[in-house]
N, C-alpha and C positions, 0 to 999 in steps of 0.2 A: 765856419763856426759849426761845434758839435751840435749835435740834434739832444735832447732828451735820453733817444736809447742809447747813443752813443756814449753821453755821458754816465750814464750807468753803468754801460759795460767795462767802464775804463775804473771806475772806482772801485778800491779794495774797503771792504767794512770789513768793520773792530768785532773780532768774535765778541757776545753779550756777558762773557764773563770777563774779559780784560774793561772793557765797558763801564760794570760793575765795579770792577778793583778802584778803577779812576774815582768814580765816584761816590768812595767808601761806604759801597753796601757788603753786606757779611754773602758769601756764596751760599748760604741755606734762605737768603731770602729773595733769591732770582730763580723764578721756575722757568728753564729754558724752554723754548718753541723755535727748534733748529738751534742753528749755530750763532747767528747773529740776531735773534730776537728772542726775548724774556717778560716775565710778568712779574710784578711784588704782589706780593700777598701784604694784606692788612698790619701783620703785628710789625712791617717795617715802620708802620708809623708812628706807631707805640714803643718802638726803640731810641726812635728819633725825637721825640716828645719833647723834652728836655732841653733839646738846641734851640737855639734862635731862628725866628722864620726865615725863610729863603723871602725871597720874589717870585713877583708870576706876572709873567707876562703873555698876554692873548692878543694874538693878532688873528684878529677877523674883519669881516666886510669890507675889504681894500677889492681894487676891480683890478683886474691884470692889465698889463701893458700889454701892444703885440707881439711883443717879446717873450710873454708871460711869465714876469716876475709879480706874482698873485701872494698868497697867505704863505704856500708851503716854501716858495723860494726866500721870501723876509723870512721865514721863522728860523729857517736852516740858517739864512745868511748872519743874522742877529747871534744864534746860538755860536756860530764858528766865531764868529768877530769877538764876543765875549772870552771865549776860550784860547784866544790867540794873546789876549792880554792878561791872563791868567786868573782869569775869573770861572769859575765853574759852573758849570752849566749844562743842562739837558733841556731838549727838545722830545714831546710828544708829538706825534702825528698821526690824529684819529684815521682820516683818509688824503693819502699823499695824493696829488694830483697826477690823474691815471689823460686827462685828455691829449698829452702829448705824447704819450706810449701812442694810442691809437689813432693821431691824428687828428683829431677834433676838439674842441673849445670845451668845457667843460670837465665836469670831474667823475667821482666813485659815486654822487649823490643821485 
């Protein structure tokens, strides 16, 4: 079984502007930070105003298995599995889960 780093290494991410496209934001309202990460500024929501709400879904205070499928593994997994049946869907991740980069239990907090 892959480790964490490994699985990272193997993964190709979606530059933040194809990203974008999917998820029909206008390119003047993604401020990039590198290549595969972005911010919105405020007036995207004032653009969006007018549409019907999304959903939101928070996943927090789950304890991980030894496995460590914790908050960041459901959120990821949740957002793919939506997106696989052609629901649309984004994931934030304030702080991804850094303790298995370094080996140890715990997070970024």
């Amino acid at each position: 079984m892959l480790n964490s780093l490994e699985i990272a290494q193997k993964a190709t991410p979606m530059p933040i502007a194809e990203l974008a496209q999917k998820l029909g934001l206008l390119p003047d309202e993604v401020k990039p930070y590198g290549r595969f990460m972005g911010k919105l500024g405020l007036a995207t929501l004032g653009r969006l105003a007018d549409r019907p709400d999304g959903k939101l879904v928070v996943v927090t205070a789950i304890t991980p298995t030894p496995l460590g499928e914790g908050k960041t593994t459901t959120a990821i997994g949740l957002v793919d599995g939506l997106n696989r049946i052609g629901v649309r869907a984004a994931v934030t991740l304030r702080q991804p889960s850094l303790g298995p980069i370094f080996g140890i239990k715990g997070g970024a907090t």
